[in-house]
C-alpha positions as CSV (number, residue, x, y, z in Angstrom):
1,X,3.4,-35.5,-19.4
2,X,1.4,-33.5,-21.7
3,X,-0.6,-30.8,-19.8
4,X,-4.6,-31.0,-21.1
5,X,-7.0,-28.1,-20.6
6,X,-8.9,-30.0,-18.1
7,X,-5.9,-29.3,-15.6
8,X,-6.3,-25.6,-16.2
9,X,-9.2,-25.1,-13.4
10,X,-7.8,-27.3,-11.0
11,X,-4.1,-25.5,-11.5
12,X,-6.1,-21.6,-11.3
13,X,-7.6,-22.6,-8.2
14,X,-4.3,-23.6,-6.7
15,X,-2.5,-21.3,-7.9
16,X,-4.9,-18.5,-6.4
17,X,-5.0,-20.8,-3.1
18,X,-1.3,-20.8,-2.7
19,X,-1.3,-17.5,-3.4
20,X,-3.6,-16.4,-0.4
21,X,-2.2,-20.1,1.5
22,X,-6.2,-19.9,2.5
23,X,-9.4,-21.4,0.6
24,X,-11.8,-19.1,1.6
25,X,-9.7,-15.9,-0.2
26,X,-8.8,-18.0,-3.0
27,X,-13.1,-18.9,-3.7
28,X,-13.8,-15.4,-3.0
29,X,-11.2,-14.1,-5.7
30,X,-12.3,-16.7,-8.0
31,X,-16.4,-16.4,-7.3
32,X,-16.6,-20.3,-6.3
33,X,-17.0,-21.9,-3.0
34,X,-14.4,-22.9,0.0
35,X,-15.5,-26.4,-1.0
36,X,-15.1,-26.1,-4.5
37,X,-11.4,-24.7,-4.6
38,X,-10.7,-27.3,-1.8
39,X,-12.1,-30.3,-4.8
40,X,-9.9,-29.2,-7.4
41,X,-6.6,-29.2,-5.6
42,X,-7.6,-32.2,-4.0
43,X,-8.0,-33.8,-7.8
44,X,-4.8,-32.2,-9.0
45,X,-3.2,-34.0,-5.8
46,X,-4.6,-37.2,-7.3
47,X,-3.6,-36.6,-10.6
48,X,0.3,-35.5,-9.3
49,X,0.1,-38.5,-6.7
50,X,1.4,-35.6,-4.1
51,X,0.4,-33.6,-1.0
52,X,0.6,-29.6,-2.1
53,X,-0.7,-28.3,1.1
54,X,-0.5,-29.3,4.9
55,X,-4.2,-29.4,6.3
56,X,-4.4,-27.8,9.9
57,X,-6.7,-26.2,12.3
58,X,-5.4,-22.7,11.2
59,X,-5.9,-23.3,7.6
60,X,-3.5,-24.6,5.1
61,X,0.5,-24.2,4.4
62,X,2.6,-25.6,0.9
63,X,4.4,-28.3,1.0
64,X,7.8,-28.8,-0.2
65,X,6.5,-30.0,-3.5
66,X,3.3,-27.6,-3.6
67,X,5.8,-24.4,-3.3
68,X,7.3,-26.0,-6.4
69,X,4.2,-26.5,-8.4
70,X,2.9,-22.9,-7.0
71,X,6.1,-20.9,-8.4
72,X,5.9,-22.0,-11.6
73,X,2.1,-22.0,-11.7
74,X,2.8,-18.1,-10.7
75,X,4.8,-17.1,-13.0
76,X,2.9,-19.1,-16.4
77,X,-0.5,-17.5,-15.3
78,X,1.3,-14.0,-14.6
79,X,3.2,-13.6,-18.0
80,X,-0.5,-15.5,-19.4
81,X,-2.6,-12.6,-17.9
82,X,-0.2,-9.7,-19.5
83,X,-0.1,-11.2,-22.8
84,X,-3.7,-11.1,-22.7
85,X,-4.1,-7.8,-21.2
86,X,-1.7,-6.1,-23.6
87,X,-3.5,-7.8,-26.8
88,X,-6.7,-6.9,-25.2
89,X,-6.2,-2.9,-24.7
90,X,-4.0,-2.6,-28.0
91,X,-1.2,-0.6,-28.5
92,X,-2.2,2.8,-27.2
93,X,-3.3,1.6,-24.0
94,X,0.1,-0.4,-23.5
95,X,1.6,3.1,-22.7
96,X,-1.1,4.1,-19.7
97,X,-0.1,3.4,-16.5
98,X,-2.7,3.3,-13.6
99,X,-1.7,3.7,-10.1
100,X,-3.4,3.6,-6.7
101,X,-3.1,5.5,-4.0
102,X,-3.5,8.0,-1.0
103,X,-4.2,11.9,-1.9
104,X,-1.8,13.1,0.7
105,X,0.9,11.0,-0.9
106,X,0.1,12.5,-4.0
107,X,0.1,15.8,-2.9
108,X,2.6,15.8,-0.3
109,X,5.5,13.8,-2.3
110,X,4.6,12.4,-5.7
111,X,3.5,15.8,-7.3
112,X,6.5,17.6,-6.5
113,X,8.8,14.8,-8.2
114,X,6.5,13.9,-11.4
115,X,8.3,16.6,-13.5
116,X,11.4,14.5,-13.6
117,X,9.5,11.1,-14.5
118,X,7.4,12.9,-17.5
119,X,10.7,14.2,-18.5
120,X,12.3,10.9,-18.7
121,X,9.4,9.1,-20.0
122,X,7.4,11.6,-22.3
123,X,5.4,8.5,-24.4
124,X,4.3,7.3,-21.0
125,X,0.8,8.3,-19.6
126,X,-0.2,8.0,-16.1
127,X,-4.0,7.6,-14.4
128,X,-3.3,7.9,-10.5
129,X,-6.0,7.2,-8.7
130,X,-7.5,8.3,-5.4
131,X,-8.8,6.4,-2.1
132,X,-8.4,5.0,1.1
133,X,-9.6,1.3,-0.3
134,X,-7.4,-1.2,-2.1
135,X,-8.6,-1.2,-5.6
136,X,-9.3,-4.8,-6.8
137,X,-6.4,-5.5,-9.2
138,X,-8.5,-8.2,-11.0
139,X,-10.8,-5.5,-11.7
140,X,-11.3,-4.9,-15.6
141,X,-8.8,-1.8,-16.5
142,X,-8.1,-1.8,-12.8
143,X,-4.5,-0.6,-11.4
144,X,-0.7,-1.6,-12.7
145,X,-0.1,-1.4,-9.0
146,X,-0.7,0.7,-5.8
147,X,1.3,2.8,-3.1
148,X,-0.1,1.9,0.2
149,X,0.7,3.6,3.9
150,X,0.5,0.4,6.4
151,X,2.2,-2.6,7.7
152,X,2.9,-4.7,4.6
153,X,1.0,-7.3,4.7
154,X,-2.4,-7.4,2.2
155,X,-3.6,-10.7,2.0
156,X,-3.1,-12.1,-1.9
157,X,0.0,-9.2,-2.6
158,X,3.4,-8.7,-3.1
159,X,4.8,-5.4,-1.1
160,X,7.9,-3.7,-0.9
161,X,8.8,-1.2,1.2
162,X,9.3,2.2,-0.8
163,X,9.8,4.3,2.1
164,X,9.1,4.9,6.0
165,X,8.1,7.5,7.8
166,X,8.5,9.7,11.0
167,X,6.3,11.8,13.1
168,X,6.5,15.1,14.2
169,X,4.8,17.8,16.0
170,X,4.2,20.7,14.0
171,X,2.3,24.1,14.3
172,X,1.8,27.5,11.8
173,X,4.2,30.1,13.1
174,X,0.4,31.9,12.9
175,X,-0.5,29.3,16.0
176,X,-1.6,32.1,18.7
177,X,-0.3,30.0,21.2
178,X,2.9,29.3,19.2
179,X,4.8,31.4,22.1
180,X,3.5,29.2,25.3
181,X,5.4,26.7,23.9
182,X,9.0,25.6,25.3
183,X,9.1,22.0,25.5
184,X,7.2,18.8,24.5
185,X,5.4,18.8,28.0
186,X,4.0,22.1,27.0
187,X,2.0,20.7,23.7
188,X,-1.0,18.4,25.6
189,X,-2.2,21.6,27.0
190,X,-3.2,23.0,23.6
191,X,-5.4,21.8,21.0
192,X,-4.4,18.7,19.2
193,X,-5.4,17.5,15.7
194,X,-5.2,14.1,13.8
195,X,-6.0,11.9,11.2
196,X,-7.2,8.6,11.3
197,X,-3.9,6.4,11.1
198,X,-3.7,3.8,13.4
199,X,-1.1,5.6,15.6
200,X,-1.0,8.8,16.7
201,X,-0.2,11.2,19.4
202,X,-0.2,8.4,22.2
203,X,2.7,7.1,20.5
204,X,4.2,10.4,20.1
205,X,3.1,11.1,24.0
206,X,4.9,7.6,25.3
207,X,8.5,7.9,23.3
208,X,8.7,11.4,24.9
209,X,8.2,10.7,28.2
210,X,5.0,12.5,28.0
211,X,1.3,11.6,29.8
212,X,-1.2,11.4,27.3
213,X,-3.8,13.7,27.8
214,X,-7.5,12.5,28.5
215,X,-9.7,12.5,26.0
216,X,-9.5,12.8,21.5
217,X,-8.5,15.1,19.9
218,X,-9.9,18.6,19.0
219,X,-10.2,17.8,15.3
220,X,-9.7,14.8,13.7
221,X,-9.6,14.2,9.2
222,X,-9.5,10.8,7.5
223,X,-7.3,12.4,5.1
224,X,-3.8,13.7,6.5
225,X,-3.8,16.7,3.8
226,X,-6.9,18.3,5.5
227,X,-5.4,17.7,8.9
228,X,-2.3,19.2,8.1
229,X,-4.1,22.2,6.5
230,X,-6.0,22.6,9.6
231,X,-3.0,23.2,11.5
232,X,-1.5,25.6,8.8
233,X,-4.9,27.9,9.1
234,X,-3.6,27.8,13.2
235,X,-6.2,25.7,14.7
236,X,-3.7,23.2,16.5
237,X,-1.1,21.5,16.2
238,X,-0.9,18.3,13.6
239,X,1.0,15.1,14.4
240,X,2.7,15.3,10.4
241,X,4.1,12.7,8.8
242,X,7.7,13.9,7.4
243,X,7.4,13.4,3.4
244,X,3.5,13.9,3.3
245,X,4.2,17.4,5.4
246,X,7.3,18.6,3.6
247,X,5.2,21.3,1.0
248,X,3.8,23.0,3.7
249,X,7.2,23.4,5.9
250,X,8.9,24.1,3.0
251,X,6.5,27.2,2.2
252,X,7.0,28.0,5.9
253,X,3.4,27.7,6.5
254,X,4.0,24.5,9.1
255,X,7.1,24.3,11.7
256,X,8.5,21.5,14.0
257,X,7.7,21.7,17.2
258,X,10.2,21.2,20.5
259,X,9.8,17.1,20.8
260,X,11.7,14.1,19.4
261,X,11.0,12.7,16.2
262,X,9.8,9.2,16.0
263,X,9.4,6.3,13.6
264,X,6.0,5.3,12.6
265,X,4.9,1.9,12.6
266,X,3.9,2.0,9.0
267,X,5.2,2.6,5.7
268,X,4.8,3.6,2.4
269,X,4.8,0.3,0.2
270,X,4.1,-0.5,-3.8
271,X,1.8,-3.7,-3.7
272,X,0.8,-5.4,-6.5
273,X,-0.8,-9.2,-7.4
274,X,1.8,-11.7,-6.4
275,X,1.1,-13.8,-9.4
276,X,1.4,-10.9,-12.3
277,X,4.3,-9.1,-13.4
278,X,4.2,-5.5,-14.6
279,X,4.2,-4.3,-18.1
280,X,7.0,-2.7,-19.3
281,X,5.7,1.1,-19.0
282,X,4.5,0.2,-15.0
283,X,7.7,-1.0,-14.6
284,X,9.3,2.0,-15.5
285,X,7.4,4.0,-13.0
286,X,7.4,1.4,-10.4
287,X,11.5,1.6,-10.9
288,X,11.3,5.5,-11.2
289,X,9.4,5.1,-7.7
290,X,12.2,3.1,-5.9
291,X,15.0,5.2,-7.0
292,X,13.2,8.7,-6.0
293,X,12.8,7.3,-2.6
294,X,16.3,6.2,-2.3
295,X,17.5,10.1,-3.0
């Protein structure tokens, strides 16, 4: 069967449908309605004489036969949309990488390790951007892929795990009550500070056998580098993250406090668009990411 161009819109809106294995996040990605994504797989199921998705209360799930049709789909549009992008931003632009993600990743883990990757890859020039918001990848000159802090699941994007985290408390050995305390018990009775992850010191309270004071805490940042740098000025004491934290205990100006470590329930993950593959310089650094984290 020869493919003809007036497939192409049917197989883009179920690829992007597969992809998200919902109609409403495919139209949105695509700028067309629920109704209008739901046509054109319904007339590429004509066409194929097949059923590519189960239809159910919840929303809709592959078939045996769509998976099929949606891996290949995946992988013609992906190496598609490279070739493209490459011949579109020319040469010189082929060797910029663009990365998103969190500042206190950057400045808490990245920055300290980028000497060896600019050593390794001198012709290879990196944009790393900053934010709490996933860029949108389909974005013109938007990111090679992104380093994100959650649970690992973003609608529409591949994700693997680069690295977890635990938590600690911590303190400046400047902390005037520093002294006072002995134990874990001892830490609810002084000022606590935070940032706005979605677990915290209740977690830290519960795995040691601690009851959770009343109330929020004393200070609380979105961004975990102002909330540790609060605590290193001696206004409290921070719940850190262990790589994010790790230049200000190794300057000394941050110190563990008495208390058991525990694991977070997030993690630091590279996501990127399911359906694209990386060009050869993000692949380098996306490679150069995993192997740092494995050290």
């Amino acid at each position: 069967m020869t493919l003809r161009t007036d497939w192409l819109p049917a197989l883009a809106a179920f690829e992007t449908a597969a992809r998200h294995q919902n109609f409403a996040h495919a139209a949105e990605e695509l700028h067309l309605t629920a109704s209008a994504v739901s046509h054109h797989v319904r007339k590429l199921e004509a066409r194929l004489g097949v059923t590519l998705f189960q239809r159910h209360a919840r929303g809709v799930s592959l078939t045996a036969e769509g998976r099929r049709l949606a891996d290949s789909a995946s992988h013609a549009i992906g190496d598609l949309d490279n070739v493209m992008r490459e011949l579109r931003a020319g040469h010189d632009t082929q060797r910029t990488v663009t990365v998103t993600t969190l500042h206190s990743f950057v400045h808490g883990w990245l920055l300290q390790r980028l000497p060896d990757f600019t050593a390794a890859f001198p012709d290879i020039r990196l944009r790393i951007d900053t934010g709490f918001a996933l860029t949108r990848f389909d974005d013109e000159g938007g990111p090679d892929f992104g380093i994100r802090f959650g649970p690992g699941h973003w609608p529409g994007l591949a994700a693997h795990l680069l690295m977890e985290e635990r938590l600690f408390a911590a303190a400046a050995p400047r902390y005037a009550g520093l002294d006072t305390i002995r134990e874990a018990a001892d830490i609810p009775q002084h000022p606590l500070i935070a940032d706005l992850s979605n677990f915290g010191w209740h977690d830290w309270f519960r795995a040691n056998g601690i009851q959770a004071p009343s109330g929020e805490a004393r200070l609380v940042f979105s961004d975990s580098t102002d909330m540790l740098e609060a605590a290193a000025q001696g206004l409290g004491i921070a719940l850190a993250r262990e790589h994010v934290a790790a230049p200000w205990m190794q300057a000394g100006r941050l110190r563990a406090l008495p208390g058991e470590w525990i694991q977070g329930r997030r993690a630091y993950y590279l996501v990127q668009p399911g359906h694209r593959r990386l060009r050869p310089a993000a692949r380098c650094l996306y490679d150069w990411l995993v192997a740092q984290a494995g050290r």
